[in-house]
LUMBANU-741185 format. One record per residue (C-alpha): x, y, z; residue in three letters. Coordinates in Angstrom, 2 decimals. Example, Ala and Ser with C-alpha at 12.3 -4.5 7.8 and 13.67 -1.06 7.14 Angstrom:
REM LUMBANU-741185
@c1->12.30 | c2->-4.50 | c3->7.80 | code->ala
@c1->13.67 | c2->-1.06 | c3->7.14 | code->ser
REM end
This chain:
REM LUMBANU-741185
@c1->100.49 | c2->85.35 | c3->13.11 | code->unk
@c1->101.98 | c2->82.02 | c3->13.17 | code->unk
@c1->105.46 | c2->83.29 | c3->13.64 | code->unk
@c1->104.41 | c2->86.19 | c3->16.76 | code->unk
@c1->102.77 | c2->83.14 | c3->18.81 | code->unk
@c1->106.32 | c2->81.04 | c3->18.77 | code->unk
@c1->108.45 | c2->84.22 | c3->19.60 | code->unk
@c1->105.77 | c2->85.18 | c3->22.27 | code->unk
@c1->106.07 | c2->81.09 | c3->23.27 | code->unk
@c1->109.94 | c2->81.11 | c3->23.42 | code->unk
@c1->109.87 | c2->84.13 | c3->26.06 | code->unk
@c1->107.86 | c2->82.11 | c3->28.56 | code->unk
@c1->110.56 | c2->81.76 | c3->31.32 | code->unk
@c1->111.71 | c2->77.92 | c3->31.73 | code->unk
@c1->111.10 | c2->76.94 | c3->34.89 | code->unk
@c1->114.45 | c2->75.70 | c3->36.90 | code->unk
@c1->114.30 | c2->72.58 | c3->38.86 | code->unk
@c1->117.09 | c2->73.60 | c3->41.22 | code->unk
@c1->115.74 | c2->76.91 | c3->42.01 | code->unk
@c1->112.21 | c2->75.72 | c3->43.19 | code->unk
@c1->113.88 | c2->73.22 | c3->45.33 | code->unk
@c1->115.71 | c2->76.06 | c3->46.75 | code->unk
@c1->112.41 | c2->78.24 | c3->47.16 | code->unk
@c1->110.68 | c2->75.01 | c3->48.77 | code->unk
@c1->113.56 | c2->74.45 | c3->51.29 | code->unk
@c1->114.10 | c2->78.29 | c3->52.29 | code->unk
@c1->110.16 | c2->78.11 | c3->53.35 | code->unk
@c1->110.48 | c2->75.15 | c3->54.81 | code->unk
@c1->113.30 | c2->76.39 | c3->57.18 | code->unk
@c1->111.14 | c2->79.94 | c3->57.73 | code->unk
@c1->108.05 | c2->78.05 | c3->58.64 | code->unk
@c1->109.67 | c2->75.46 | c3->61.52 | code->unk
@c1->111.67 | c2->78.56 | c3->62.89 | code->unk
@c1->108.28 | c2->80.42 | c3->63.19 | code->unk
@c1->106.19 | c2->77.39 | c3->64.09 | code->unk
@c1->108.91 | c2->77.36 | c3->67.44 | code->unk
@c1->109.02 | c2->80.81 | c3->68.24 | code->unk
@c1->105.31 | c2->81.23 | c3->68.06 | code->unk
@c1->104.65 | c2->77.89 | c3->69.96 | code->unk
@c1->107.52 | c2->79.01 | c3->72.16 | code->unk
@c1->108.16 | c2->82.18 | c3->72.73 | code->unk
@c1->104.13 | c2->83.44 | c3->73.24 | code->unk
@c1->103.18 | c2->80.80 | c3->75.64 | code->unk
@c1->106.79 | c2->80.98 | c3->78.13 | code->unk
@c1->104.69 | c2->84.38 | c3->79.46 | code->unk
@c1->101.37 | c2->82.88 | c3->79.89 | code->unk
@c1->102.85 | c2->79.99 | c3->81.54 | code->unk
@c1->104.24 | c2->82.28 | c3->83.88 | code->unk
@c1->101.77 | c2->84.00 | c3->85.12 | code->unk
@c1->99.23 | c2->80.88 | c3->85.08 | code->unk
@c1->102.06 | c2->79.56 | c3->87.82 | code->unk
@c1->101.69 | c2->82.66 | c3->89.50 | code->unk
@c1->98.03 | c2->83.08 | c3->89.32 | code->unk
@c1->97.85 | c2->79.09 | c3->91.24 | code->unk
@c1->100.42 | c2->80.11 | c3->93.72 | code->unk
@c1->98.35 | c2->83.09 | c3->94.62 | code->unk
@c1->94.86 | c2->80.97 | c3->94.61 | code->unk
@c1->96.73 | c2->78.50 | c3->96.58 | code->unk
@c1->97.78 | c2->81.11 | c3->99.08 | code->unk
@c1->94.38 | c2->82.75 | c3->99.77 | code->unk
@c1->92.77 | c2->79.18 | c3->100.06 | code->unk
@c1->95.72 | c2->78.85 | c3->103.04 | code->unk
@c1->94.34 | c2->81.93 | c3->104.51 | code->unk
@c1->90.98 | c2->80.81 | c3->104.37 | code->unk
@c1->91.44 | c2->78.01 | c3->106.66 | code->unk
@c1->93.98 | c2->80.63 | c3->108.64 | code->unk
@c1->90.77 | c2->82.74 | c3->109.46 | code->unk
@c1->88.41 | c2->80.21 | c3->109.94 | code->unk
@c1->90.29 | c2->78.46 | c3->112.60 | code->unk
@c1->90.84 | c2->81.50 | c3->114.53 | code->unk
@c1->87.39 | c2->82.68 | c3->114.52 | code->unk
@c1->86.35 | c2->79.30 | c3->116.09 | code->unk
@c1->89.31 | c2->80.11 | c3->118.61 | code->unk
@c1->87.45 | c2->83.36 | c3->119.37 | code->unk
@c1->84.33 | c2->81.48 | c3->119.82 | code->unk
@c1->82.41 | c2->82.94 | c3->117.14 | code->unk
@c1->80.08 | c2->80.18 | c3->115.91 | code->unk
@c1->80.26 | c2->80.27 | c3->112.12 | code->unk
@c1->76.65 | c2->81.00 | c3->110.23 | code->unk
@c1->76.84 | c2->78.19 | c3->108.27 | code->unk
@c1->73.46 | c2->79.37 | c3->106.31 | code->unk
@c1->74.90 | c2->82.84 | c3->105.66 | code->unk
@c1->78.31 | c2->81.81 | c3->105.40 | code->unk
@c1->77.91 | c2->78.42 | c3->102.89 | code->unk
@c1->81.06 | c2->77.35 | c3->102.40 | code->unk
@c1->82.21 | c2->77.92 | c3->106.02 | code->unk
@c1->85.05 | c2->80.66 | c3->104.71 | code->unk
@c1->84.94 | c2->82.83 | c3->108.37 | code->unk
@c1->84.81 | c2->85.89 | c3->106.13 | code->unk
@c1->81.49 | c2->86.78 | c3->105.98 | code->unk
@c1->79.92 | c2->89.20 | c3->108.87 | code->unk
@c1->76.59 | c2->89.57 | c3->110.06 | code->unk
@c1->73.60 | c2->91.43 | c3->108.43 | code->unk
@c1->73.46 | c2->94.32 | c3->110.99 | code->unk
@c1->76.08 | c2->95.46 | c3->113.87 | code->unk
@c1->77.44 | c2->98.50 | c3->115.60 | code->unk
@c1->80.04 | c2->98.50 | c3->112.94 | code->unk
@c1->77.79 | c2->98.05 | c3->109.92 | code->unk
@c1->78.19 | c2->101.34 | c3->107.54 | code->unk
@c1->76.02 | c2->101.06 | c3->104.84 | code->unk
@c1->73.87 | c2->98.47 | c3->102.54 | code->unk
@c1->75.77 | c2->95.02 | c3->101.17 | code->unk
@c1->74.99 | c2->92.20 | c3->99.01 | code->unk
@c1->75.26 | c2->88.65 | c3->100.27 | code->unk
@c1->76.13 | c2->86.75 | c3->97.52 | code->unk
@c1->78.51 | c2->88.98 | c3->96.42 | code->unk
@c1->80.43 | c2->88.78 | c3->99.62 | code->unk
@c1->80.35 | c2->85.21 | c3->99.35 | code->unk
@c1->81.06 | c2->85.70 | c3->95.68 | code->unk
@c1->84.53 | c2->87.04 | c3->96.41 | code->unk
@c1->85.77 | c2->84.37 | c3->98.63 | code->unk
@c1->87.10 | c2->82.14 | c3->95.34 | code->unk
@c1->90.55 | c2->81.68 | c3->96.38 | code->unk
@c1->90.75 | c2->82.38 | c3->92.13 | code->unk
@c1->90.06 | c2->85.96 | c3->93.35 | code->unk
@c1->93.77 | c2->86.47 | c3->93.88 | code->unk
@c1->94.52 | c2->84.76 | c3->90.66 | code->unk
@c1->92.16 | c2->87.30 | c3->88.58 | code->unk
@c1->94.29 | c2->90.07 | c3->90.87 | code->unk
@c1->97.04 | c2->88.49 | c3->89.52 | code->unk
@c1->95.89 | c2->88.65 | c3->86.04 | code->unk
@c1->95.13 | c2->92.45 | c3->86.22 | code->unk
@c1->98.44 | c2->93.51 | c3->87.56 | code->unk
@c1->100.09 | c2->91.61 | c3->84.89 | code->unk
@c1->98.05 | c2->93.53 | c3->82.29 | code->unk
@c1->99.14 | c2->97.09 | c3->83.84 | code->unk
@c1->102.36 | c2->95.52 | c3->83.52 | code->unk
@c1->103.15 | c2->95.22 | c3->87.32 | code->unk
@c1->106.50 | c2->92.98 | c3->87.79 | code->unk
@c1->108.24 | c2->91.25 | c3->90.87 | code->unk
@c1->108.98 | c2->93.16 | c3->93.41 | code->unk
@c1->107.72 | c2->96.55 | c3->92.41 | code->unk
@c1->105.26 | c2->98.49 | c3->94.86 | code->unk
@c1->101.60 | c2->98.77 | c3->94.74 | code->unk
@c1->99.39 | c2->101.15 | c3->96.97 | code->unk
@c1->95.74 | c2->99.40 | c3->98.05 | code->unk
@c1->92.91 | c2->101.52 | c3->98.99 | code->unk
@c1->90.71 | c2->98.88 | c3->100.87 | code->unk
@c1->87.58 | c2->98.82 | c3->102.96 | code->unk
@c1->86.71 | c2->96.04 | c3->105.45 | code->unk
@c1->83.59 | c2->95.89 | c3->103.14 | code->unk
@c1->85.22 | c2->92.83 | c3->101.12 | code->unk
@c1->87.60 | c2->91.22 | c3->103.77 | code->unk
@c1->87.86 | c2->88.48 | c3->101.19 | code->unk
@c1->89.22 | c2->90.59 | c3->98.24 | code->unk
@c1->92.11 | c2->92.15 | c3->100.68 | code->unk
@c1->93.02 | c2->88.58 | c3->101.27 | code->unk
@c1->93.14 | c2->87.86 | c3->97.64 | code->unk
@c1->95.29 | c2->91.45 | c3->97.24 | code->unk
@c1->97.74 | c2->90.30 | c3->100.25 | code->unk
@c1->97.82 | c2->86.56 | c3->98.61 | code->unk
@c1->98.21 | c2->88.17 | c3->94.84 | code->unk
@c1->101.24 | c2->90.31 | c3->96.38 | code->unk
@c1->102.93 | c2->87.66 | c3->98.09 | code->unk
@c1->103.11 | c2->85.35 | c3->95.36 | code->unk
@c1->104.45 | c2->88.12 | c3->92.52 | code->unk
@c1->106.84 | c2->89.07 | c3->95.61 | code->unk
@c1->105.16 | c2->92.83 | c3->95.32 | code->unk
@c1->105.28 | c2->95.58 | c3->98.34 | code->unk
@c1->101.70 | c2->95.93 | c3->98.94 | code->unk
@c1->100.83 | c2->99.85 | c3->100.50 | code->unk
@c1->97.51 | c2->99.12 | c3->102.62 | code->unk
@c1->95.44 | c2->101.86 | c3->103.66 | code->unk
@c1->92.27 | c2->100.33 | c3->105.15 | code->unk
@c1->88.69 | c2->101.68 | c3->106.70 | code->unk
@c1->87.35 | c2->99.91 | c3->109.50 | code->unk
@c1->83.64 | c2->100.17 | c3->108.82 | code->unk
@c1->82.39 | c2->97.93 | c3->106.62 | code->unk
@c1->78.26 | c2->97.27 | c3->104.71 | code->unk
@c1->76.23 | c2->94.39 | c3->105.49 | code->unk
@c1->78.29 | c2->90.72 | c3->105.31 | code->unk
@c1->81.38 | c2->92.60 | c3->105.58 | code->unk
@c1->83.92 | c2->92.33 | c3->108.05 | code->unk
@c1->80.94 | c2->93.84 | c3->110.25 | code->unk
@c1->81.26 | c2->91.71 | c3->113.59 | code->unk
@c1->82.90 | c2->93.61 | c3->116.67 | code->unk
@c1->84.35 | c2->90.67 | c3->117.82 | code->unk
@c1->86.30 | c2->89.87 | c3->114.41 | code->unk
@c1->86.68 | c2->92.86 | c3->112.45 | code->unk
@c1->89.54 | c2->93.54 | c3->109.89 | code->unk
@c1->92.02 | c2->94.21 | c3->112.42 | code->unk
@c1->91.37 | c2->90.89 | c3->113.94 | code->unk
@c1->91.47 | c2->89.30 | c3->110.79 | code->unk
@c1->94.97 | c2->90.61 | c3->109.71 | code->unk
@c1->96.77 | c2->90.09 | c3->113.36 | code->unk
@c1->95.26 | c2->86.00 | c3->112.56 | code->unk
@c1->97.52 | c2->86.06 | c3->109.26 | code->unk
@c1->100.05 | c2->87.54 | c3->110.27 | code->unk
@c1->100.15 | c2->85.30 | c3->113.62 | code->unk
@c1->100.04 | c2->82.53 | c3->111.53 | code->unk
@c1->102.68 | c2->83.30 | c3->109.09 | code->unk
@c1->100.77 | c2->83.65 | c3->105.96 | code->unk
@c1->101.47 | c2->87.88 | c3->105.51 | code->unk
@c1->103.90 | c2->90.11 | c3->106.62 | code->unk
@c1->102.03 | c2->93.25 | c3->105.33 | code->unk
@c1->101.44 | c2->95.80 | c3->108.15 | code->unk
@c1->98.86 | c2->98.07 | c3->107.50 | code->unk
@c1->100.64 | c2->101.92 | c3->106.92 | code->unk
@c1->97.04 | c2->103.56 | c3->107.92 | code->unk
@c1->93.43 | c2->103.12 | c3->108.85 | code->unk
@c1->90.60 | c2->104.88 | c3->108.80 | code->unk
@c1->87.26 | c2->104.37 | c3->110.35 | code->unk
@c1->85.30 | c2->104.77 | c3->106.99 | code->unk
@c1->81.32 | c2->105.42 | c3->106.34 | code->unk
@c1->80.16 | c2->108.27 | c3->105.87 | code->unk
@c1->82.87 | c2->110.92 | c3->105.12 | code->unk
@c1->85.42 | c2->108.53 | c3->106.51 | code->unk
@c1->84.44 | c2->109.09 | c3->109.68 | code->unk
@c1->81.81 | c2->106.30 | c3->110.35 | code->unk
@c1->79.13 | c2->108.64 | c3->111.16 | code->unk
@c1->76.62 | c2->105.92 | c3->109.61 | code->unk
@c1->77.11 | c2->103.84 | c3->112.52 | code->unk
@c1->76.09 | c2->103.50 | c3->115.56 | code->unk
@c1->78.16 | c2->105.47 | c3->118.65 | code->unk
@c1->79.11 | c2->102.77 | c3->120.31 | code->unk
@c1->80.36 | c2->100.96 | c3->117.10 | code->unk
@c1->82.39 | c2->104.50 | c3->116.32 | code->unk
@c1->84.05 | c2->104.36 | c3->120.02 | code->unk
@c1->84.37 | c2->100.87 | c3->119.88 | code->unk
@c1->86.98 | c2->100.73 | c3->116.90 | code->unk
@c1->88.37 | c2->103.97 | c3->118.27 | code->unk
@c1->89.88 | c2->101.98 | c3->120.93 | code->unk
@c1->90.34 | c2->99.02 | c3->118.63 | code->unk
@c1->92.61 | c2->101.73 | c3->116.68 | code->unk
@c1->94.41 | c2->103.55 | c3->119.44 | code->unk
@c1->95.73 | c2->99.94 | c3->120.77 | code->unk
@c1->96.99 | c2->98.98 | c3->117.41 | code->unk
@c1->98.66 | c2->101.52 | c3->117.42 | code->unk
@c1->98.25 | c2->101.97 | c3->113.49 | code->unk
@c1->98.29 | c2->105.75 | c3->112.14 | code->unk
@c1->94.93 | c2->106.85 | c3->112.26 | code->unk
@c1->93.31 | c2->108.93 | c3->109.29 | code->unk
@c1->90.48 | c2->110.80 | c3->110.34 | code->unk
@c1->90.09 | c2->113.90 | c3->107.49 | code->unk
@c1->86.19 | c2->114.81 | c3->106.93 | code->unk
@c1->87.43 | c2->117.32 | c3->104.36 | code->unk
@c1->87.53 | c2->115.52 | c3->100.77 | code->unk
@c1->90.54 | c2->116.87 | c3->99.12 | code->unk
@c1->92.30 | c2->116.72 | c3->102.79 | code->unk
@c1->91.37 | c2->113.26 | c3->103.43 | code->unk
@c1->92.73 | c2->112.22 | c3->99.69 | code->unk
@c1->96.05 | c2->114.40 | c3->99.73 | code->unk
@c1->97.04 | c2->113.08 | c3->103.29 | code->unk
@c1->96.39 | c2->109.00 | c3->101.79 | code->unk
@c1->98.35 | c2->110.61 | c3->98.85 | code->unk
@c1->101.06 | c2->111.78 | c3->100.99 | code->unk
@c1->100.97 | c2->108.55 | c3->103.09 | code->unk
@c1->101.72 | c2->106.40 | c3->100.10 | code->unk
@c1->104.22 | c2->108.23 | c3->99.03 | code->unk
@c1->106.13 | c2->108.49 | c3->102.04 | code->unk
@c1->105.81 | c2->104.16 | c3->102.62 | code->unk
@c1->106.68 | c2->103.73 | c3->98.62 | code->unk
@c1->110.21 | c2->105.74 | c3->99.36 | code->unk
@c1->112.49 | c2->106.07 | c3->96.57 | code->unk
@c1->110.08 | c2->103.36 | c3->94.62 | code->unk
@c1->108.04 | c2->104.54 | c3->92.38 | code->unk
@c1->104.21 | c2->102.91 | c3->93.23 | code->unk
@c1->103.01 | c2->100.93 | c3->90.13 | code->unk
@c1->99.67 | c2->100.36 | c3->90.46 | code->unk
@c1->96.55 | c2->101.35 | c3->92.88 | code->unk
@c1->94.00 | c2->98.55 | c3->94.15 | code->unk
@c1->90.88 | c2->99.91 | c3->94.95 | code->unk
@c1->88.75 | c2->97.57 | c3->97.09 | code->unk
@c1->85.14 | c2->98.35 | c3->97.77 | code->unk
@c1->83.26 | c2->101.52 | c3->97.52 | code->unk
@c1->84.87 | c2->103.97 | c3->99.73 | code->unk
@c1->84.03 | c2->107.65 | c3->99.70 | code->unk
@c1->87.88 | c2->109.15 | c3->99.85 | code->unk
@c1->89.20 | c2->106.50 | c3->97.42 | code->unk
@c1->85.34 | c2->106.59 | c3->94.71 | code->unk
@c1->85.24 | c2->110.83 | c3->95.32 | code->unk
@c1->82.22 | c2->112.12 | c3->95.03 | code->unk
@c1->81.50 | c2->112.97 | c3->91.17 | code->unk
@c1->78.69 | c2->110.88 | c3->89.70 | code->unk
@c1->81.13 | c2->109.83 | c3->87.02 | code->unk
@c1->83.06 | c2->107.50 | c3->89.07 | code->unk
@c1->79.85 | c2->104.73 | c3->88.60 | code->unk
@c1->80.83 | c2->104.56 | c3->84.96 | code->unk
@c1->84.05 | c2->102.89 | c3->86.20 | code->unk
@c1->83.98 | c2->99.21 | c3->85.12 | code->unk
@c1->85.48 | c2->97.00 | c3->87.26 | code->unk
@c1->88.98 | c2->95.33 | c3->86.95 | code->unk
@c1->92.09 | c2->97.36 | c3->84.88 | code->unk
@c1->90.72 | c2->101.32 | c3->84.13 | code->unk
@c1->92.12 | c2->104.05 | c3->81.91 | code->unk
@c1->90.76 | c2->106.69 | c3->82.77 | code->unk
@c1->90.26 | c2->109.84 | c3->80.54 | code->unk
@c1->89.25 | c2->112.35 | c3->82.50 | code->unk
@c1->88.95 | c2->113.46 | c3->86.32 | code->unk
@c1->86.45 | c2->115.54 | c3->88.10 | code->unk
@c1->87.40 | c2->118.95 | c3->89.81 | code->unk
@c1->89.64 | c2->118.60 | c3->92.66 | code->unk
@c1->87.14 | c2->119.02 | c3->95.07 | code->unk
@c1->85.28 | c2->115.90 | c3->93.33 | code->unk
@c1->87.94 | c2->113.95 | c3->93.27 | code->unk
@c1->89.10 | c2->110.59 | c3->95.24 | code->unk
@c1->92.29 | c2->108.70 | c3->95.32 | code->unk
@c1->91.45 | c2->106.86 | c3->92.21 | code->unk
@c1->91.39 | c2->110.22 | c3->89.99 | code->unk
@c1->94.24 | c2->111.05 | c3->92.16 | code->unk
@c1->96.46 | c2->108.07 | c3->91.20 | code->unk
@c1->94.92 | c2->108.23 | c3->87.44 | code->unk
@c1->96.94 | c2->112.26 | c3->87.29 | code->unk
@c1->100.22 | c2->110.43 | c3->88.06 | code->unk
@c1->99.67 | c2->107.75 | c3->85.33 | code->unk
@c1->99.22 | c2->104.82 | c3->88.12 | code->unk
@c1->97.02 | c2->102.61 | c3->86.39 | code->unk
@c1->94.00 | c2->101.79 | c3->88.72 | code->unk
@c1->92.45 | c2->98.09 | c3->89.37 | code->unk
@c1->88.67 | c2->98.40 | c3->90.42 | code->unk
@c1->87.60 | c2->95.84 | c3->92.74 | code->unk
@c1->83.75 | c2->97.00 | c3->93.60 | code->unk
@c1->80.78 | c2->95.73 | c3->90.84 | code->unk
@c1->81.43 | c2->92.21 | c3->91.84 | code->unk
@c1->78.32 | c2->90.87 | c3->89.43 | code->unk
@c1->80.16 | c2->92.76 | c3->86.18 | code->unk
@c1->83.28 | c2->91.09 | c3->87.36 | code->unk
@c1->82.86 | c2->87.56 | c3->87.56 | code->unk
@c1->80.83 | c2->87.62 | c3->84.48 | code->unk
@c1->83.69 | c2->89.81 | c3->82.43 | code->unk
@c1->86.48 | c2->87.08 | c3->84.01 | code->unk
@c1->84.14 | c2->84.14 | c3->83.77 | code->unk
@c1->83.96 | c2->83.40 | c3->87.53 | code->unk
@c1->81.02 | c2->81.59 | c3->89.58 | code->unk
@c1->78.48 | c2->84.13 | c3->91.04 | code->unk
@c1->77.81 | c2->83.02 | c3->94.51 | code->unk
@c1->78.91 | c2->79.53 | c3->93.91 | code->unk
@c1->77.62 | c2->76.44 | c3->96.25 | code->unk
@c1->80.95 | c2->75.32 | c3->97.14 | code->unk
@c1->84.33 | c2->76.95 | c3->96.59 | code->unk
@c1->86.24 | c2->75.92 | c3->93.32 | code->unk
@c1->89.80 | c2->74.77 | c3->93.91 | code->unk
@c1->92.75 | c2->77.14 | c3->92.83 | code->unk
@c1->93.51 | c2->76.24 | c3->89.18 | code->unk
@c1->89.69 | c2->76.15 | c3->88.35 | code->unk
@c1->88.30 | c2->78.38 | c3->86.27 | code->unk
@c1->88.41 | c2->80.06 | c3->82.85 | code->unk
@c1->90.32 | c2->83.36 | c3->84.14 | code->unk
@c1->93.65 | c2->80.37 | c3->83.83 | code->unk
@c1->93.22 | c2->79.70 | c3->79.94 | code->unk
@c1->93.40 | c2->84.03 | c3->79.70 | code->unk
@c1->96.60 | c2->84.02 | c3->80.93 | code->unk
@c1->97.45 | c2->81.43 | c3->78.22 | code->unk
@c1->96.44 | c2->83.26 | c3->75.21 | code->unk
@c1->98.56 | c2->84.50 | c3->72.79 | code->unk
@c1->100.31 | c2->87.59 | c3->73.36 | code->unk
@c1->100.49 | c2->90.33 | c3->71.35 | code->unk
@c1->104.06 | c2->89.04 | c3->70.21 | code->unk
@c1->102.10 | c2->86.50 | c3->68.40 | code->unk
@c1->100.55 | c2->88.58 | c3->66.16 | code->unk
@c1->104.13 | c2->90.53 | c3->65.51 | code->unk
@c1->105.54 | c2->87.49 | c3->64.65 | code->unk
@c1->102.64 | c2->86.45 | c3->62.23 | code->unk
@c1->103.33 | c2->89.42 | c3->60.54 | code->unk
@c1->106.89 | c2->89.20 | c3->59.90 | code->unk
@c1->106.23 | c2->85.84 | c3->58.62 | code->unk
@c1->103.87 | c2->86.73 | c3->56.02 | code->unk
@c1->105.77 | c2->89.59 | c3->55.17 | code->unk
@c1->109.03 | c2->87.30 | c3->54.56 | code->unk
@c1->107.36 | c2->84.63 | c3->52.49 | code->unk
@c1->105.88 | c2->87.68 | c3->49.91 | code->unk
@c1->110.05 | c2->88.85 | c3->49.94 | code->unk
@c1->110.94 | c2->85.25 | c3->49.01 | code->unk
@c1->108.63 | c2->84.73 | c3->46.38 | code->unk
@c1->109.43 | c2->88.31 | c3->44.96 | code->unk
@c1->112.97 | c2->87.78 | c3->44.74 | code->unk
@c1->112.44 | c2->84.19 | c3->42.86 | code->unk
@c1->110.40 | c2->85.75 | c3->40.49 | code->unk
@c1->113.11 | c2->88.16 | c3->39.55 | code->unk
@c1->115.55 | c2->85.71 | c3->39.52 | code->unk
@c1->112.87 | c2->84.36 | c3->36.97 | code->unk
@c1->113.38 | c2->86.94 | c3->34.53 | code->unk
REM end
């Protein structure tokens, strides 16, 4: 018995000095090369695109003050106890113009200047890149998210497609006297955008603003007509969303468009199938589209594979994204948790985790053989 214990003994593997220095320094050398890429190589992105996100911020605050002043040029006395923070984008309760019901706060809501960042954010994640081209289905609804599309574009250097209605809900951009149009020949006066609309529409009811008054419909019909913008006026669903379809197409060119922005609720860009209300807001994949004669220019863009960016339940937003509901003054550009998103790891993080792990097991495998 004796004699089996020593022979078992003297087959214990001696352990060598020199090799476990060797093991020591090889995962020395793996972990400070990993320790830099994945301190490194992550974070360049999100650094990136957290410059981008301020430069877009920084941009719609510019346009902010852009509007504002030429409002009070226009001698429209600002409602400073509708409009809090004095932004000159937020309308009137009821006009000639007005289409359909609004919320206050959420008008105000959307005039953060760290709207454009979070637009930012969203392109990034359906993998948008400088200088590719994006159509925008907008409605005068939320002038202040347009501004934060135009500002979000001009800072990632994108070709923004704009097709906009005219008509806009309570708070909108609802006052005859300043209306989108107004709003967009002020920025572009003043140097902030060079984004010409490619059509407008007049919006409402069937895009055709039949839910306002006559005088508001004849009114922006002559607003229109001197623009001399191509006017869309297609009561016929599928009509209405093919011709936007073909309009965007024709304005992309040879480029391929990359993403769709859909601002606000409107009927040819929502559709009409019930199922478009289960759309949460921000970046969408879509599964599955109504009939064609349901559909709008979000189910549209979803057939082509054009990822779709939902800018409508402004509540389910800000509280995804971490943004101020209706806040009492405007943050500054920079401020906000949507910033520290676009500094998370990436998934190359996780990729690189892996292949760590998986390289330390090799290393001690092959010293144990060596063992033996």
């Amino acid at each position: 018995m004796k004699s089996l214990i020593f022979k078992q003994k003297r087959n214990i593997p001696k352990l060598d000095p020199g090799k476990n220095q060797r093991t020591i320094l090889i995962l020395c050398v793996l972990s400070f090369l990993f320790f830099i890429l994945a301190r490194y190589i992550p974070l360049k992105k999100g650094e990136t695109v957290k410059g981008e996100m301020l430069k877009a911020a920084e941009i719609m605050q510019e346009a902010l003050k852009a509007i504002n002043i030429c409002r009070e040029k226009k001698g429209i006395v600002l409602d400073k106890r509708n409009d809090i923070n004095q932004t000159g984008l937020i309308g009137v309760e009821f006009s000639s113009i007005t289409t359909s019901l609004g919320s206050l706060e959420a008008k105000r809501t959307t005039t953060n200047p760290n709207f454009a960042a979070l637009i930012i954010f969203l392109l990034k994640q359906a993998g948008i890149e400088r200088g590719d081209t994006i159509a925008v289905g907008a409605s005068s609804s939320f002038p202040a998210l347009i501004v934060a599309a135009l500002s979000a574009s001009k800072a990632m250097g994108l070709k923004p497609l704009m097709i906009c209605s005219l008509g806009a809900s309570n708070w909108g951009a609802n006052l005859p006297d300043f209306h989108w149009l107004d709003m967009q020949n002020c920025l572009q006066k003043c140097g902030i955008f060079n984004t010409p609309l490619i059509a407008v529409s007049l919006g409402g009811e069937k895009d055709t603003g039949m839910d306002m008054t006559p005088e508001g419909r004849s009114f922006l019909l002559k607003e229109v007509e001197k623009s001399g913008i191509f006017f869309l006026h297609e009561p016929d669903l599928m009509d209405n969303v093919q011709e936007r379809i073909h309009i965007y197409e024709k304005e992309g060119g040879k480029k391929k468009i990359k993403a769709f922005i859909n601002i606000g609720g409107s009927w040819s860009n929502m559709g009409t199938s019930p199922e478009i209300l289960k759309l949460k807001p921000g970046l969408n994949i879509i599964r599955s589209v109504p009939p064609s004669e349901k559909r709008g220019v979000i189910h549209e863009m979803t057939l082509r594979e054009i990822p779709v960016i939902h800018l409508l339940y402004i509540n389910g937003l800000v509280r995804h994204y971490q943004l101020p509901w209706d806040p009492a003054s405007l943050p500054q550009p920079g401020e906000g948790k949507i910033y520290l998103l676009a500094g998370e790891r990436q998934q190359s993080f996780f990729i690189l985790a892996g292949v760590y792990f998986i390289l330390i097991i090799l290393v001690f495998i092959f010293r144990n053989r060596q063992s033996f």
